[in-house]
ZAMARGU-4260 file (C-alpha; in steps of 0.2 Angstrom, whole numbers, plus 5000, padded with zeros to 4 digits):
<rodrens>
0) 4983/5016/5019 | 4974/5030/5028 | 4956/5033/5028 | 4951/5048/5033 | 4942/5042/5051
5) 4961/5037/5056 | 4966/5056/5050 | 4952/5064/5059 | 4957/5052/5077 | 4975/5056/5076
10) 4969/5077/5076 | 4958/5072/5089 | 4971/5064/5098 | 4983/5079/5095 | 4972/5091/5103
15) 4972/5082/5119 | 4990/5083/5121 | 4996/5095/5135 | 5006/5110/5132 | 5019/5112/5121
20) 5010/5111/5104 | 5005/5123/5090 | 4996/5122/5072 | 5003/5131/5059 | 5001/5137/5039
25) 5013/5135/5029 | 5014/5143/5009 | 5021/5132/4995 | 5041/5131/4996 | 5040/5137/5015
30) 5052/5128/5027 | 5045/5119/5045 | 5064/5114/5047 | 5082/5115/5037 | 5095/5103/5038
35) 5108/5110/5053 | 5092/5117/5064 | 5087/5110/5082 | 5079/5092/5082 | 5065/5096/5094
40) 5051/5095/5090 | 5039/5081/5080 | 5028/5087/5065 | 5010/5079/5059 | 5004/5085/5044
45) 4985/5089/5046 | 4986/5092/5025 | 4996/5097/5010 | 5012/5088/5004 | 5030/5090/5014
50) 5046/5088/5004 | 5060/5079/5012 | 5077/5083/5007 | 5095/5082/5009 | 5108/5095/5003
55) 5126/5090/5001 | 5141/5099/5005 | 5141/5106/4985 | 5123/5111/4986 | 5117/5098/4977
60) 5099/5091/4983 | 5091/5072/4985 | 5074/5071/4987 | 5070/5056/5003 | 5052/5058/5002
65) 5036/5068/4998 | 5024/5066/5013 | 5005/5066/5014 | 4991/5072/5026 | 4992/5059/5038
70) 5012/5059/5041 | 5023/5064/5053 | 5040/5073/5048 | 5055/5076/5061 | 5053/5061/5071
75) 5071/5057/5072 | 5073/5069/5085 | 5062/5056/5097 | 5078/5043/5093 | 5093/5056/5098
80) 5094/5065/5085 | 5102/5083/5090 | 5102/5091/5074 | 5090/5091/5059 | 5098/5078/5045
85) 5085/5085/5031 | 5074/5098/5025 | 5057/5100/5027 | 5047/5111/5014 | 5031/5112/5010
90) 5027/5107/4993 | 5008/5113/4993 | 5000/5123/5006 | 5001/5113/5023 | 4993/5112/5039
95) 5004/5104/5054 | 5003/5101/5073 | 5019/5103/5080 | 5023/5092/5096 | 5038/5100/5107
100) 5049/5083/5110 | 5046/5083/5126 | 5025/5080/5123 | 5030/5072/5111 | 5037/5059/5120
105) 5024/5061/5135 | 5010/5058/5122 | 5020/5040/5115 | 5020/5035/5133 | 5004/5040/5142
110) 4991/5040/5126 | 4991/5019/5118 | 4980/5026/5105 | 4995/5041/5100 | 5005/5028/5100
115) 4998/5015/5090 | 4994/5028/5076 | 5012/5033/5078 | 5019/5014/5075 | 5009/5013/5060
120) 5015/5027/5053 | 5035/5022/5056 | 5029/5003/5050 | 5025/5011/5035 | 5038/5022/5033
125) 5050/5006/5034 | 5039/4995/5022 | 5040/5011/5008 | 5061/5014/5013 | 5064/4995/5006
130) 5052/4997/4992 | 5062/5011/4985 | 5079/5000/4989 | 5071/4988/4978 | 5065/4998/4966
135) 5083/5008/4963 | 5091/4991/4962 | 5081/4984/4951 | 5070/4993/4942 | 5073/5004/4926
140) 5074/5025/4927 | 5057/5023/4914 | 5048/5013/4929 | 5053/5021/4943 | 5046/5037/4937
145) 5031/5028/4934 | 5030/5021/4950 | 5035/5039/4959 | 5021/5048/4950 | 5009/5035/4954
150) 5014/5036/4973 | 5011/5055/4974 | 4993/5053/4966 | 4991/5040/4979 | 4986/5028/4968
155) 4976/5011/4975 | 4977/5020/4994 | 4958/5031/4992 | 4952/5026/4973 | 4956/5021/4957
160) 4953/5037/4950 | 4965/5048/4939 | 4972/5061/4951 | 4979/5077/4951 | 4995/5081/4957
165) 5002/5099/4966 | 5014/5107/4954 | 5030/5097/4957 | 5045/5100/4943 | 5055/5088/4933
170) 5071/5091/4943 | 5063/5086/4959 | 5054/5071/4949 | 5072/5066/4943 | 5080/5069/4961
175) 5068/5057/4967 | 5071/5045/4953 | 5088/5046/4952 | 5091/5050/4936 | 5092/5066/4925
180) 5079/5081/4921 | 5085/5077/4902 | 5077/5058/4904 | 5063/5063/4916 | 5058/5075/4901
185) 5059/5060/4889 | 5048/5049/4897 | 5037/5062/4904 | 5032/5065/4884 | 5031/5045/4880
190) 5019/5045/4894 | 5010/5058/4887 | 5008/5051/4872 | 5002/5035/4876 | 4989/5043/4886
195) 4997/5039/4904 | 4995/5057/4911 | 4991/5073/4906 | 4998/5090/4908 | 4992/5106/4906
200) 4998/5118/4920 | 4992/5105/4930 | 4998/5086/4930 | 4985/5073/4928 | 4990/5054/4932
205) 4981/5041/4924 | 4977/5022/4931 | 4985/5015/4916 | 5001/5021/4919 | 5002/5006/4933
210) 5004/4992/4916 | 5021/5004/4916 | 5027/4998/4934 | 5019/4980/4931 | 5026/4977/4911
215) 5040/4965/4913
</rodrens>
């Protein structure tokens, strides 16, 4: 959970980082790195969404994760990676502070705070990686979607309120589920219908689509 005091320290912190940084925009379905490109640099997204991503040989795409203000993407190059494994594109309109590896690394080592921001974040990251092994292994295609939908509207981290979500389409939602566009599209209606979200151009997620995740 990030509040928005530990989003405004971790900026703060950024911008004390000597040399080899740079803020940048990004439009909707822009790339910050492709799979194939230099590992050398660190992103944190200042705000927007991030779309991870890896693309097989045949072109076909598996979504890893969809990341939030408050994130940091590309942090693989810090443990020796050489060579981007995903693709980073921006599923909304992004701000990032790109970190160089080597300030990167200077910041982890000379800045406790940075650092202790930065642990979080990877503690986090490893916490949601087993959820989602759980939840593939266990758990039907019907609540997985459920539970993906109620993970991009942030649910239970800020509010209880209904949220809005940033365009997102159902082949993404079913690359993320694991299952097809056909049975996202089928579910997506039952929800619908029962009152769970809405969708009107824009897709509204309700609280009550949580009894979905918790029904046994």
């Amino acid at each position: 959970m990030k509040t928005k005091a530990q989003l405004f320290d971790a900026q703060v912190l950024l911008t004390k980082v000597d040399g080899g940084k740079r803020r940048a925009r990004y439009e909707p379905k822009k790339s910050l790195f492709r799979q194939g490109d230099p590992a050398d640099a660190l992103f944190y997204i200042e705000s927007g969404q991030v779309k991870l991503a890896v693309v097989a040989n045949r072109g076909k795409e598996a979504v890893i994760a969809i990341l939030n203000a408050g994130d940091f993407v590309g942090e693989g190059c810090l443990a020796g990676e050489v060579l981007r494994m995903a693709n980073a594109t921006a599923l909304t309109e992004c701000a990032t502070f790109r970190l160089e590896k080597a300030s990167a690394i200077r910041a982890l080592r000379d800045d406790p705070a940075f650092s202790e921001i930065f642990l979080a974040f990877l503690l986090a990251r490893n916490i949601r990686i087993q959820e989602d092994l759980v939840d593939q292994l266990f758990n039907s295609s019907e609540k997985r979607l459920a539970r993906v939908l109620l993970l991009l509207a942030n649910f239970g981290k800020e509010s209880n309120a209904d949220r809005v979500l940033a365009k997102i389409s159902q082949e993404t939602l079913a690359e993320m589920v694991g299952t097809t566009r056909s049975r996202v599209s089928h579910f997506m209606n039952k929800f619908r219908k029962l009152g769970f979200i809405k969708y009107n151009g824009e897709l509204e997620v309700n609280s009550s689509l949580l009894t979905v995740v918790l029904n046994d």
